[in-house]
N, C-alpha and C positions, 0 to 999 in steps of 0.2 A: 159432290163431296161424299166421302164413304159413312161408316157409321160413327158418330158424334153420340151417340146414343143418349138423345134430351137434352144436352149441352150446348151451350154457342161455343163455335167452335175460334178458337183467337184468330188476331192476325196472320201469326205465322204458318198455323194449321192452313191457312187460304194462302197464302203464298205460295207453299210448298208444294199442295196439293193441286193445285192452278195452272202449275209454271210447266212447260214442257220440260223433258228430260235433254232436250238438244242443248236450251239455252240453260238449263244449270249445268252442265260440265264444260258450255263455251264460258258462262261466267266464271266456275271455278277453275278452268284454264289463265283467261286472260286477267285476274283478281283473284290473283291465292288470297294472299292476306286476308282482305275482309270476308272474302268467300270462305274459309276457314271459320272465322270468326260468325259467321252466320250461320252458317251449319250447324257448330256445334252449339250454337245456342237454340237453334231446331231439332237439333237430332234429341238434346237434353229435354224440350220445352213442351216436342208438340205428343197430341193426343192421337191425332189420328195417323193407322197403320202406312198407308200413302205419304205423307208428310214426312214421317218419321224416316220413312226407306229415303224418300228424296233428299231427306237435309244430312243424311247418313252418306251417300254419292258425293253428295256435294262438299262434305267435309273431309272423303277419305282421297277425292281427288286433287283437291285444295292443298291437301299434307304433303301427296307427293310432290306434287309444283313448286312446292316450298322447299322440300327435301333438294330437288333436282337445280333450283334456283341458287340455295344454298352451295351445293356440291361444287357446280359450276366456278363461283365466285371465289371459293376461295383454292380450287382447283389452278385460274386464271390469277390468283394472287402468292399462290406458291412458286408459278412458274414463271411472273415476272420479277419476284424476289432475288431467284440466281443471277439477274443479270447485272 
């Protein structure tokens, strides 16, 4: 873990900082929502610089997913409406 400097460092701080960068953008690919939801309560929460970058990734790729989810749907909902 990086510097915590005299601190225990929280949960999330070790999650974050732990987790590879592969599987936080497969989880925030395949789990926008909650992956969303955890980020940005990492990106808001943790201390350390490592953690903070990772829960920051994993929230801003989470939004697009969501964004692109969203798009989708009602893109597929306007176009079966004409018929």
């Amino acid at each position: 873990m990086s510097n915590y400097q005299g601190q225990q460092p929280s949960w999330l701080d070790k999650q974050f900082s732990s987790t590879s960068i592969v599987i936080i953008v497969l989880a925030s690919i395949c789990c926008a929502l909650p992956a969303f939801i955890f980020g940005l309560v990492g990106w808001l929460t943790c201390t350390d610089p490592i953690s903070k970058r990772n829960a920051m990734i994993m929230c801003i790729i989470a939004f697009v997913m969501l964004a692109v989810g969203t798009t989708l749907r009602l893109a597929g909902l306007i176009l079966t409406a004409g018929r």
